[in-house]
Structures are given as C-alpha cells and as structure tokens.
N, C-alpha and C positions, 0 to 999 in steps of 0.2 A: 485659340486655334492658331501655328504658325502660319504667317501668310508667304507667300512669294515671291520673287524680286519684280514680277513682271505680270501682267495681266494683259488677253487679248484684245486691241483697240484697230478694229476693220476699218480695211482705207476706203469701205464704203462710207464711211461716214460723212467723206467729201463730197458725197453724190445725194448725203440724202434728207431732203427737205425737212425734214424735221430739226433739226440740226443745220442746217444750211440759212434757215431762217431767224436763230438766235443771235441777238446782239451779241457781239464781241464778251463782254463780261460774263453773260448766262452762256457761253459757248468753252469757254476756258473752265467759269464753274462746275458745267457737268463732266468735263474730262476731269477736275480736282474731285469732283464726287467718285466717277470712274476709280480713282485710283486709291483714293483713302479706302469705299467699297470693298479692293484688292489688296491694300496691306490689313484691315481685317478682317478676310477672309471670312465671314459668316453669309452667305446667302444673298449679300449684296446690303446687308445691315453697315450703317453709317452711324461713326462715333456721336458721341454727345451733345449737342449744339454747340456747347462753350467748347467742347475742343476742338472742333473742326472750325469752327470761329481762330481760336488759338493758333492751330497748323496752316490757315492761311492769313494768318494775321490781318484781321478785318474783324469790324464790330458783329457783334452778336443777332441785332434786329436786322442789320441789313443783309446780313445772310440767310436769315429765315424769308424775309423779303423775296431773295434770290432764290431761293428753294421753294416755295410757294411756285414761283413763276416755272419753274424749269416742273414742278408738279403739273402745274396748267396744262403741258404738251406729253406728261408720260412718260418723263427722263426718271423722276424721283416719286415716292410716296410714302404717307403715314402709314405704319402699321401697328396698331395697339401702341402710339405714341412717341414712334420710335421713326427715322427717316432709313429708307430705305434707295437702294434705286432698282428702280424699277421689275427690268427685264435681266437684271447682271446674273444668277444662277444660271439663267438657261442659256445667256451667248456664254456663260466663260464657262460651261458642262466640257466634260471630256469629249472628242469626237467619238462615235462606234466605233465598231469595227466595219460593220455594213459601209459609213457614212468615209471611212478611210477609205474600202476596195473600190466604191463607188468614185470615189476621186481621182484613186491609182490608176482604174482602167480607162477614166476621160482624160488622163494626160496619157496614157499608151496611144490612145482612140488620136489625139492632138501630132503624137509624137509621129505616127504612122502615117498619118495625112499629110504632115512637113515633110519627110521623107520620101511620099510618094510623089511630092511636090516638086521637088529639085532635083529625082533624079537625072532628069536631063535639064543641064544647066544652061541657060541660053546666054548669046553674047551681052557684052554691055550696051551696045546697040538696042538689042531688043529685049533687056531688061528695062530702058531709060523709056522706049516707045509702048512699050506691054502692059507698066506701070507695076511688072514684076518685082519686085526688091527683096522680097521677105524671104531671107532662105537659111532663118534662125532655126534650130529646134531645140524642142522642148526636155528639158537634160533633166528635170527636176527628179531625186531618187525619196520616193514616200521611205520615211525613219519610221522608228519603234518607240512607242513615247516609253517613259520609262513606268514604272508600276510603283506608286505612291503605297504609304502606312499603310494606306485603308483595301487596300489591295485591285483598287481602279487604275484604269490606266490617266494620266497628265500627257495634256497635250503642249509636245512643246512649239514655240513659234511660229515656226517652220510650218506649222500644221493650219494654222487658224485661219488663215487670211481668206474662208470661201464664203462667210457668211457675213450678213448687214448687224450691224450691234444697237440700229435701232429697227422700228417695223416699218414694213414698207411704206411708203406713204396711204392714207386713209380716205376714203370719198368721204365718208359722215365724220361728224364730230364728234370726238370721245366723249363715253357718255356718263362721266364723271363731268367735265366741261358743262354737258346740257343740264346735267343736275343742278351743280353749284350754278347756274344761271338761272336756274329757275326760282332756286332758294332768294337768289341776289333779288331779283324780280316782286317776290313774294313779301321781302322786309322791306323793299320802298314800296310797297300798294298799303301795306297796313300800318306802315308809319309816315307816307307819307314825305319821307325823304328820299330827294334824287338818286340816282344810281352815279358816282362819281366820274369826269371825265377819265380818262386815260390814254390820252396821246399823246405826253412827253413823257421823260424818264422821270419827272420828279411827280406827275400826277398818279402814273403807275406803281411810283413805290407808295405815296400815300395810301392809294386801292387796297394795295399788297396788305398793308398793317392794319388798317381798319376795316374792310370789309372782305376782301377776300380767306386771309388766314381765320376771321374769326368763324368766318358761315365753313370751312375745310373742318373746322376743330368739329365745330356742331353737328356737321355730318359724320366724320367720323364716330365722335359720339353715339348716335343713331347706325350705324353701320350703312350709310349710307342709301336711309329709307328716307324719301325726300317726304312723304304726309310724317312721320316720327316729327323729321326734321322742321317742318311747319311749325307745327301742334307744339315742339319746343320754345322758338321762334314765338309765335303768339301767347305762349302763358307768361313768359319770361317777358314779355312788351307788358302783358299785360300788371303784371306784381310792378314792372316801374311806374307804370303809370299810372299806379293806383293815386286817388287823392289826395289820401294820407302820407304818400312819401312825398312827392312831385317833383323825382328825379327826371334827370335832363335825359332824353337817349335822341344822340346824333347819329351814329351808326351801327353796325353790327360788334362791334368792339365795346360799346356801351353795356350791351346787352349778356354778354360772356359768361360772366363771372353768375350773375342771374342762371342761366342754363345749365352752367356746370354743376349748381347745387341743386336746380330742378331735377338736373337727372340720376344724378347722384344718391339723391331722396327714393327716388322712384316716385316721384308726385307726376310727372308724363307718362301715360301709359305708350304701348308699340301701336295703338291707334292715332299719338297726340293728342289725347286729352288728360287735361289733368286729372288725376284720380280723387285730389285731396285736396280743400281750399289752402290756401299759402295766406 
C-alpha cells in the first residue's frame, strides 16, 4: 500500500500526559513508531522488529524493550504477533464532512465575535488600561481535501490540527496494565520469586526482558484471558519442575518456551487446566 509524505501529529500532544510523562528515549520512539506507522500505511501496522531495529539504527532487544514499555501506557500493541500502534487508524481517518462543517461554522461563530469585538476600536490608552489587545481575526479559509484511489476523501494538513492523537488522560488504570499485574503477581506467589525492582533505567529494562515481555507474549497467547493465562503459567511451572528435569526457572522468561509448546499442543484448555499429562 503507497504511503504518504506526511502523517497527522496534534500539537496536543504537548499537553497531554500520557506522552508528557515518557522519558525522552520512549518519547522520540513513539513519534519514530508514529511515523514508520505512516510510511507503511496499513492500519497503524509497524514493520518487522529487525527493520524498524535497522531504520533507527539500534539493537534489536533493546527496542522490543522500548516497545514493551510505550505498550505499558497504550502508544503500541501486539496484534496476532505483529506491533502495531495503537490508536493511528482512527487519529489519521479522513475528517467527515459533518466533522469539516462543524469546524467551518466554529471558526465563522470565532470570526463574528472578533469582528463584533473591534468594531469600535478604542485608544491606546484604553487598550493598555482595558487589558484590550486582541484585535486579530480569524482568516482561516476550510479547503477541499482532495479525493484519494479509493474514492474517500484525504485530509490535508491544514485540516488535522483539532484533535488529541493520544486519549485523554484516564482516572483508572488501563486494564491491560491491571491484567499483566496480576499475571506478574500470580508467577511470584507460586514461584515464589520477587517481583523485580524497577526504579532506574537499567532495572526497567531488565523487567522489560524477563518478565514483562515474556507474561505480554503469554497473554497474548491466551487473548488476554487472565485464568487461560494462569492455568498456562502453572502447568508450564509445573513440567519444569518436575523432578525428573530439575530445571532452574528464575523468571517469566524461563518459563516461555515451556508455554508456547503447551499452548501450541492444546494441552491448556480455555479453563487453564491441562487437558493431557505432559
């Protein structure tokens, strides 16, 4: 699918917490996500690992790393295996037509109220004491986007700037967040290892590699049914530690490879129990 030179990125983005609160690196990588997203134009689908690794020239773990994390707040996500970002389909959608007239007549509605504002224009005196100044108006002329292959209308730049390109900010915690925390929760109670700190940059990206990305996979797996995701989690604990192996598992990353062939098999059923001794 050809993509385009340009993709819409709202100046709300300065204003809005979600985005406001990412380190400098995860804050440059979701606009690099943004725009790769944008040159291949599928739905907000993002290239390969190893190319988008490639096209910003950085290692390959530590970008999953980084995506992981920017998944954490709902910039990016896995879908059937594949990264995505998130919300890009519906900000970068054509505006309506509703959603144009509706805009044309709030800059008329703007343009009418400055105008009825200045018609009488007061001194500089009682401009400077009125705290009067503003006697700008609003010129902007709504365009015609032009009409794309597919016979929709493109919205060109000029158009875009009315909406936030992440969601507003949120009371509760996304409840992907509450899931994977409860999975993370559920593999140190029945293994009895810690939950890892993470409060500098380098304990975060440990997290990242060993336990976070590996309980994301897992749920994914499960489609994001946290008892599947359990019931995975405990049979795959369980075949390592059996006697007979007396494989070592330190964290969820131990555990992976275990899972993916349990589920694979069908030996999990969608209740989490195994179906079939392993």
């Amino acid at each position: 699918m050809a993509s385009y030179y340009w993709i819409k990125l709202y100046h709300e983005i300065l204003t809005d917490p979600k985005m406001g609160r990412l380190p400098d690196n995860l804050w440059r990588r979701a606009i690099e996500c943004f725009l790769m997203a944008g040159e291949t134009n599928n739905e907000g689908h993002l290239p390969e690992l190893s190319n988008m690794a490639w096209t910003l020239r950085m290692n390959e773990q530590q970008l999953e790393i980084e995506l992981i994390q920017l998944a954490d707040v709902n910039i990016v996500e896995v879908r059937e295996g594949h990264w995505f970002v998130t919300h890009f389909a519906k900000r970068q959608a054509a505006v309506s037509g509703a959603k144009k007239q509706a805009n044309y007549r709030d800059r008329q509605r703007k343009q009418q109220y400055y105008e009825n504002d200045t018609e009488e224009q007061p001194t500089s005196y009682e401009a400077v004491t009125n705290g009067n100044t503003d006697t700008d108006t609003d010129t902007d002329i709504d365009t015609i986007a032009p009409k794309s292959s597919a016979g929709t209308e493109d919205v060109l730049p000029g158009d875009v700037l009315a909406e936030v390109i992440t969601d507003p900010p949120r009371e509760k915690t996304n409840s992907k967040d509450k899931i994977r925390g409860e999975l993370e929760n559920y593999f140190a109670e029945i293994s009895n290892i810690p939950i890892p700190a993470r409060s500098s940059a380098k304990q975060k990206s440990a997290a990242g590699e060993l336990w976070w990305q590996p309980l994301r996979q897992i749920l994914d797996m499960t489609g994001w049914d946290l008892q599947q995701a359990k019931g995975l989690i405990r049979e795959s604990y369980k075949v390592l530690k059996n006697p007979e192996k007396k494989l070592n598992v330190s964290s969820p990353k131990s555990i992976l490879k275990t899972a993916i062939s349990l589920h694979a098999d069908g030996r999990v059923g969608t209740n989490g129990k195994r179906r079939i001794q392993v």
